[in-house]
N, C-alpha and C positions, 0 to 999 in steps of 0.2 A: 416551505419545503423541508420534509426532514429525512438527512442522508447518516445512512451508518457507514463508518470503515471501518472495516478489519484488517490487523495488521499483519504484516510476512505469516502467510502460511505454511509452515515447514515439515516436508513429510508427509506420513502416513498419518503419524500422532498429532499432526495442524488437522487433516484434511477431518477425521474422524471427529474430532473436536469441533471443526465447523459445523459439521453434517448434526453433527448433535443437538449445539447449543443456538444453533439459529431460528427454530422455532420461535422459542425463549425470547430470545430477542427482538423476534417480528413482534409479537407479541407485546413489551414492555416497551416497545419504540415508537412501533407502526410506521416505519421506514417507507418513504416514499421509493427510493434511489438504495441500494446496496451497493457498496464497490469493494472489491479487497484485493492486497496486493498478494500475487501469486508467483511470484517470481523465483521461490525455494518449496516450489509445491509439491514438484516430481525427485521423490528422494532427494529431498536439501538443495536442486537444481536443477532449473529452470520447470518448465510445465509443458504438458502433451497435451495433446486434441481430447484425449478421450479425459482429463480432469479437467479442464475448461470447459467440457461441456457438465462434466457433472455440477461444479461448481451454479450453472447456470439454471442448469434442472433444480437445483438447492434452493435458487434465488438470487443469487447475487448476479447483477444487471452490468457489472463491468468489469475487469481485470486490469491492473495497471506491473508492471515490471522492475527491473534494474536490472544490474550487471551482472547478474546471471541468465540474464535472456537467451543467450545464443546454446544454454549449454545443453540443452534436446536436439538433436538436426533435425528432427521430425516437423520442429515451428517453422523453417523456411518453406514447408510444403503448404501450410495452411495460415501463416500470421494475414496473409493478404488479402483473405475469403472471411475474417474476423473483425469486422469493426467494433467491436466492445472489449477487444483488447488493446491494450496501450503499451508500448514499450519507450523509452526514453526517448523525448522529441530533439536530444541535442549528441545521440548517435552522428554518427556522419551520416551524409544524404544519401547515399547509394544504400543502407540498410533497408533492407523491407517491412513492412508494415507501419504503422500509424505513431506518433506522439502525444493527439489528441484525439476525442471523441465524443460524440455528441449522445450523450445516455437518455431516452427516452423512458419511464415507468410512473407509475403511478398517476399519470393525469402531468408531469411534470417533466421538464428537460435541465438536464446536466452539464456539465462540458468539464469534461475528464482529463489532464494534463499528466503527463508523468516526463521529470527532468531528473535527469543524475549530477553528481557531485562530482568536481574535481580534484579534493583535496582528497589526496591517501587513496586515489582509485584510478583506474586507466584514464589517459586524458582522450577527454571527448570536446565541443564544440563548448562557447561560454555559456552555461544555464541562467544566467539571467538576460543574456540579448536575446535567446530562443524565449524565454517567458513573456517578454516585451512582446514579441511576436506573433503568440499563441494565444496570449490573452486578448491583446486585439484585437483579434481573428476571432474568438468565442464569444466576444462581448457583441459582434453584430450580430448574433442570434438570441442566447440570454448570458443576464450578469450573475447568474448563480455557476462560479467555478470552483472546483476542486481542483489541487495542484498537489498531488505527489511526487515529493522533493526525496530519493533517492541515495543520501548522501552519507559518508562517514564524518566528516566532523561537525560539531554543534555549533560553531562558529558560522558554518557557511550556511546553515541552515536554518539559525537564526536569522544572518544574514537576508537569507532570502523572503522569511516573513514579512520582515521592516519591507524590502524592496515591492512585493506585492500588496501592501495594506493599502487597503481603500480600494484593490483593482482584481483582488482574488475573493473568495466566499471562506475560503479553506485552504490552508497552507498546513499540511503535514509530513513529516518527514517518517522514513523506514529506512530499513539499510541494519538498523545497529541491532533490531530485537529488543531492546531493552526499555520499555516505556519511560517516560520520561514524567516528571512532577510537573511541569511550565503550562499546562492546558490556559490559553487565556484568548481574551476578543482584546486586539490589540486596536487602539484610539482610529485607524479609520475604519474598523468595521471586521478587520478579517481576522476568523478565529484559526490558533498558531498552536502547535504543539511539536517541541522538537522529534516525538519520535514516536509511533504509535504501539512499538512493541512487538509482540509475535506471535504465533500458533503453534503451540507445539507441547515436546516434553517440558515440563519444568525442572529434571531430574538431570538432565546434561547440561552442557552448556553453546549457550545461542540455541538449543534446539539436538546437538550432535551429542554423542556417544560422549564420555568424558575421560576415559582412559585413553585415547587417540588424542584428544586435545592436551591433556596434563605432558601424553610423551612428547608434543611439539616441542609446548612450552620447556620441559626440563632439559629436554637434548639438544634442543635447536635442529633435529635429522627432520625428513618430509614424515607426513603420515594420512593417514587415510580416513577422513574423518564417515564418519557411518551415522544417520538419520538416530536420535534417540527414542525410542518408543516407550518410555516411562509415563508416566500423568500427568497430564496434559495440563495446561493454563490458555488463556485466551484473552488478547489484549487487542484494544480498539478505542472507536471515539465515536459520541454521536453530536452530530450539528444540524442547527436549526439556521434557515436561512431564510430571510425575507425577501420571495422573489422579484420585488419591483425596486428594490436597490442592489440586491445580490451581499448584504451584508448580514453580517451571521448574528444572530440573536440569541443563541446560545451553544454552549460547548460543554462536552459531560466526556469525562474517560471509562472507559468501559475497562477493566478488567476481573477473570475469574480465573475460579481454578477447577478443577475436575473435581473437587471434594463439595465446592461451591454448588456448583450444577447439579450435582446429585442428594443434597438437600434441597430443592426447588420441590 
């Protein structure tokens, strides 16, 4: 089975950037499975019905979230009527919509996980007793899992690859936008990458304006950070899974840039 991710889509300058380079992609992959995380889709926060469906029109077969979930009210209307969206399965229980999901394409089944971090972020339920959980639960269907790990520090999100190996397909973390060097199949099988990066401008920073972030930073006052619309980069992974043991057989990082793409 072979699945791509794509990492935090942020913005206008993520969404346009997808829309573009995803042919391209299908193309050099032949991706069975798409998933990307869309959690900073709708201006820098969270996503609306009507990008999740383009998203879908585009090709991508799942959406996974974080801690910007909630920040559309318009998602409590429809997260419920969406199973190929995922939001963090270690929210509290009364939260609406899914954790996991079971991604059907290509001739091939999925099972999609998205858990958030506790370190340096709202506290939520423990993400590795929900992982215990959830993988259980996905493994009596099939063993090819994708686990997006949500999280700010690299620690915990290391942490959690060790803790899924041998029992996940794919451990990748999001949250920070900034890709990460570590792509590896770690000894029982599951392929680990601390962070898969992001969609968006490369000209601000995380994706935002950068004179709103600089005056945080120098004044320490609140500020308003605003979506960057500069030229775009495009950060991701593709993996290869062997669906009769659910272990990854190969791991590639995908990144470009908008200068990239238009020499193709």
């Amino acid at each position: 089975m072979k699945v791509l991710f794509i990492g935090d889509i942020v913005g206008n300058a993520g969404r346009d950037a997808v829309k573009r380079v995803l042919p391209s992609l299908r193309e050099k992959y032949n991706p069975h499975i798409i998933i990307a995380n869309g959690e900073n889709a709708a201006a820098g926060r969270g996503i609306t019905r009507k990008i999740a469906s383009e998203f879908f029109e585009w090709g991508i077969h799942g959406i996974t979230m974080g801690n910007h979930t909630w920040d559309n009210r318009d998602l409590f209307e429809w997260i419920d009527d969406e199973p190929r969206l995922v939001r963090p399965a270690n929210f509290a229980p009364e939260a609406p919509g899914q954790g996991m999901a079971m991604i059907k394409a290509g001739g091939k089944q999925l099972a999609i996980i998205n858990l958030q971090g506790r370190a340096f972020l709202p506290p939520n339920d423990c993400p590795f007793r929900k992982a215990d959980e959830l993988v259980e639960q996905a493994r009596e269907k099939t063993k090819a899992i994708l686990v997006d790990f949500h999280a700010e520090a690299t620690s915990e999100k290391i942490a959690m690859g060790w803790y899924l190996d041998g029992r996940a397909s794919f451990v990748v973390g999001t949250h920070t936008h900034v890709q990460t060097n570590d792509d590896t199949i770690l000894p029982g099988g599951t392929a680990y990458l601390t962070d898969s990066g992001m969609v968006g401008s490369k000209e601000g920073v995380l994706g935002m304006q950068r004179d709103s972030v600089l005056y945080k930073f120098k004044t320490g006052l609140p500020a308003r950070f605003v979506v960057d619309e500069g030229k775009w980069h495009l950060h991701g992974a593709f993996v290869q899974i062997d669906e009769a043991t659910g272990k990854a057989e190969r791991l590639e990082k995908i990144r470009m840039t908008e200068e990239d793409w238009l020499l193709l």
